[in-house]
Every structure is written in C-alpha cells, then in structure tokens.
C-alpha angles and dihedrals in degrees: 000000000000116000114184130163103216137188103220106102128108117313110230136229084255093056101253123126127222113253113215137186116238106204129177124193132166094343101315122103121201136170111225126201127242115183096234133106138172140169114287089237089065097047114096102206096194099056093038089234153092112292107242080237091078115089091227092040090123109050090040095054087045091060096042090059096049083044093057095045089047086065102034078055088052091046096044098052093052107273113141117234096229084067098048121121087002123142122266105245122245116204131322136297086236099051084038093056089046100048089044083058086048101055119070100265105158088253111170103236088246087060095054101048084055094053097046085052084056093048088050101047088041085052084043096051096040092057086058098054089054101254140125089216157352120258129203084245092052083070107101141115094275079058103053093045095042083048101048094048087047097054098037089058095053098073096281122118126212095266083062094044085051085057097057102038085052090061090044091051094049084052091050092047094049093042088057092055095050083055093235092125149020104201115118101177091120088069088064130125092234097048099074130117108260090239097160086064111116110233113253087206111123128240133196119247122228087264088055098047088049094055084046086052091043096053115112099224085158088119096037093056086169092058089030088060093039091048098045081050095056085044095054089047084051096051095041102036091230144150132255087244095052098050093056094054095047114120128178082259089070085075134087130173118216123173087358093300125118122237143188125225125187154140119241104233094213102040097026086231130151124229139187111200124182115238117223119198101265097052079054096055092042090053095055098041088060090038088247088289112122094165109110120103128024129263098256087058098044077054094051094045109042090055079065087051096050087051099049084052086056098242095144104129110146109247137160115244105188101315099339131082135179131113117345086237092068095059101053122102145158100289087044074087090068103036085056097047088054095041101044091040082055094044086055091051108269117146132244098241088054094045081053105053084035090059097028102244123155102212136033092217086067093061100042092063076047108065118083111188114128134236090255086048090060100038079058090060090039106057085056079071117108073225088077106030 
C-alpha cells in the first residue's frame, strides 16, 4: 500500500494549488481529493506536507495525516478504492425513472410513451439477468454491452436500442444532479447510441406499393380503409401520429397545385408535401378523416393486405425471418416514401423538410433501400451504357 499527500491538482484563480493523496493498493492506483490547497512555494515535495513556513502548517498537515489513515483504515478492513468517497446510493434507476413519468414534466405524449417502452425493456432485461431491479451502480460497460445484445436479439434493431440508451442516459444525467449517484459511466466513449447503424426495418419497393394500390378491397371496407390510410402515409411520408390528425384544413392550392401543411407531432416540425392526384382522391373519398382504428390493428391488418398482394417473399428483419408480409406494419408507409423518393433522386435535404425530420443524419439510418437496389437505378445512367 503507497500513501502519499501530492501537489499536482487544479491551480486556482487565487493562485493555490489542490493537494491530493495518491494512493496504490492491490494493483489500482487513485487521486483522491483533500480539500485542501495552498500555494506551490509552501509545499515540501519530499516530505508529502505543509512547509512550517506556512502560517496554517500546522492545522493542514494535521488534516492530511488523518486523511490518510481514514483511507489506509478503508483499505485495511476490505473496502475497495474505486469505491472510496463515492456517494451512497438513494433508490433505484428504475424507481427513479418511474417516479420522473409519474411527476408533471411537460413530456409530449410521444415522449412518454418512449420512455415507458425503456422502463419496460430495462424491467425486462433486468428479469433475465436474474435481478429485481437495476442500481445506479449496475450501470457499466458490462451492462451496456450485455443490454444492448439482449435487446437487439429480441426483435429490436439499433435505431430502437438508441431510443432506449438515450433515455438511460437522460436518467443518469438527472440522478447526478440530484446527487443520488456518482457513477459516469454513462459519459463514457463506448455508452453511446449506436446512431450511424443502418435500420434493419423493411421497406416496400415502388412495384409493391403498386399491387397494394391495384387490390379490390371494395367488398372487404374495413381493409379497403386500412389500406387508402397506408397509401396516404405512403404519399405523404408520414406517422402514424400525423395521418390521424390530418383535416381538410391541412391543404392549401398555389399556382394551381395542392399542397399539404402540417406540424410533425413528434419533432414539432413543419412540412410542406406535394399532393399527387391519387392522395387527393383518397382524401375525399374519406372526407379527409383517417382517424378510425388504432395503430396495433393498422398493423394486423395491413400484414393481410401485403399478402393478398402476394408479397410474400421470404426475408430477414434484425434476427427474424419469414415472409416479407409479416413484417409490414403501419410506419413501413413512411420508410418506403423516403426510400423510394432517394432511390428516384431526391435529396436528402428534400426528403427531410417533405417527411419533417430535423437532421439528415436521421434519414439517412432511415432509408432502406439496398446496394443492388441502387446498382438497378443505376444501370438506367448514360454513366454505365
């Protein structure tokens, strides 16, 4: 065990400098702070204390030897130096992110059902590690890897676990300040949502779209209505959330041509979307009111729609694969608009401002189309005749 008081902190405005205590035990090495600093001229390096020189010599060098012994006693009975001088935990993250949905915070709606997805995949994760519940101190790197295999193997993809660790870093951050933990691991490299991976979600190419417009649902209305709905997501890019909010006030005409205004719900974003003759007809043939089922049985009903319009080809989405149908669901509207509209030329920034997005970062993880997707569009180039 090596003890010994050191000069080598901050320096401060008035000129002092921190004096710390190096200390090495068993292999790991820590400075620990002491509270106290004095100018460099009064510090005697080679004894590790105040020069006598020093009006409060005395007193200073009192406090830097009981110091010491405070943490050779730590050491001594079993305690381990990495948790030395940290704070004594209050609560769990768990309790703490519950409690945090449970006060008024000014969450958008949208935000709260995220986090509550979070609270449930944390609790989740937490039952198949074999735990009642997750500390401040769980939080490490063993525990980011170990989570995010674990969620990314149970049918999420890394946009989803970006989701979540953005949520657990929020919680981290706000539990610090509330001085209920010291553990900053969350600030590490390595604990970052993994936001340049590229979603494994599906998407529906232009020919797919067009055997889903070309079905005669006529004697089926509640397919029919589910179906016109996807198509106007699809037309439009939009959410879930956005359709069913969309009113004939939502349109404008300007040099004769129809558009569509509105405000993305989950980014509070405007957006200004040409409307093409069949999202008109569509429109008026609903009376510009999308708001009928809920989004779990859009999803249900539309994987019936997709196999009825035979796409059935067998594909992999994250660690699952089976027929493309099955993995279709309401927001696979909104992944086709923007890839489609990319794989015709659009740019990113236009595909951007069109669906409401904020960053372009955001839409590029987004599109789905593949590289032989691409090398298709491409051999139609004069680059490649």
């Amino acid at each position: 065990m090596n003890l010994t008081n050191i000069l080598n902190g901050h320096r401060k405005k008035n000129g002092e400098t921190s004096i710390r205590l190096y200390v090495s035990y068993e292999g790991k090495q820590r400075y620990l702070p002491t509270g106290l600093s004095i100018p460099q001229k009064f510090w005697d390096k080679s004894k590790g204390e105040v020069k006598s020189s020093y009006a409060l010599s005395k007193a200073y060098n009192r406090k830097l030897l009981l110091h010491k012994r405070k943490v050779e006693a730590f050491l001594l009975n079993g305690g381990n130096l990495e948790h030395y001088g940290k704070k004594e935990e209050k609560g769990s993250v768990l309790a703490f992110l519950e409690d945090y949905l449970d006060s008024n915070h000014g969450l958008k709606p949208s935000t709260v059902k995220g986090y509550r997805t979070a609270v449930k995949r944390l609790k989740e994760y937490a039952a198949y590690s074999g735990k009642d519940d997750i500390l401040w101190s769980d939080i490490n790197r063993q525990f980011y890897f170990g989570f995010s295999d674990w969620v990314t193997s149970n049918g999420a993809n890394w946009s989803g676990l970006a989701k979540h660790l953005r949520v657990l870093k929020k919680v981290m951050r706000l539990g610090k300040e509330k001085e209920l933990h010291d553990n900053d691991a969350y600030l590490q490299p390595w604990f970052k949502a993994r936001e340049n991976q590229k979603s494994t979600k599906i998407y529906l190419t232009q020919e797919e779209i067009g055997r889903i417009e070309m079905l005669d649902l006529s004697s089926m209305p509640a397919l029919m209505r589910e179906r016109d709905r996807f198509l106007i997501a699809y037309y439009f890019v939009m959410r879930f959330s956005d359709v069913v909010r969309l009113s004939r006030s939502n349109f404008f005409v300007q040099n004769g041509d129809t558009y569509l205004l509105y405000n993305s719900v989950k980014e509070n974003t405007p957006a200004t979307v040409p409307v093409k003759k069949a999202a008109w007809s569509i429109c008026q043939a609903h009376n510009f009111n999308f708001n009928f089922t809920a989004n779990q049985v859009a999803n249900r009903l539309l994987k019936q729609i997709a196999s009825m319009a035979g796409i059935t080809q067998v594909v992999t989405q994250g660690s699952q694969t089976g027929p493309k149908c099955q993995f279709v669901t309401f927001h696979t509207a909104r992944r086709s608009g923007a890839t489609n509209l990319r794989l015709m030329g659009a740019s990113l920034k236009t595909i951007a401002d069109i669906g409401g997005w904020k960053k372009l970062s955001t839409v590029e993880i987004y599109l789905r189309a593949s590289g032989m997707d691409s090398a298709i569009l491409a051999k139609k180039l004069d680059f490649f005749k």
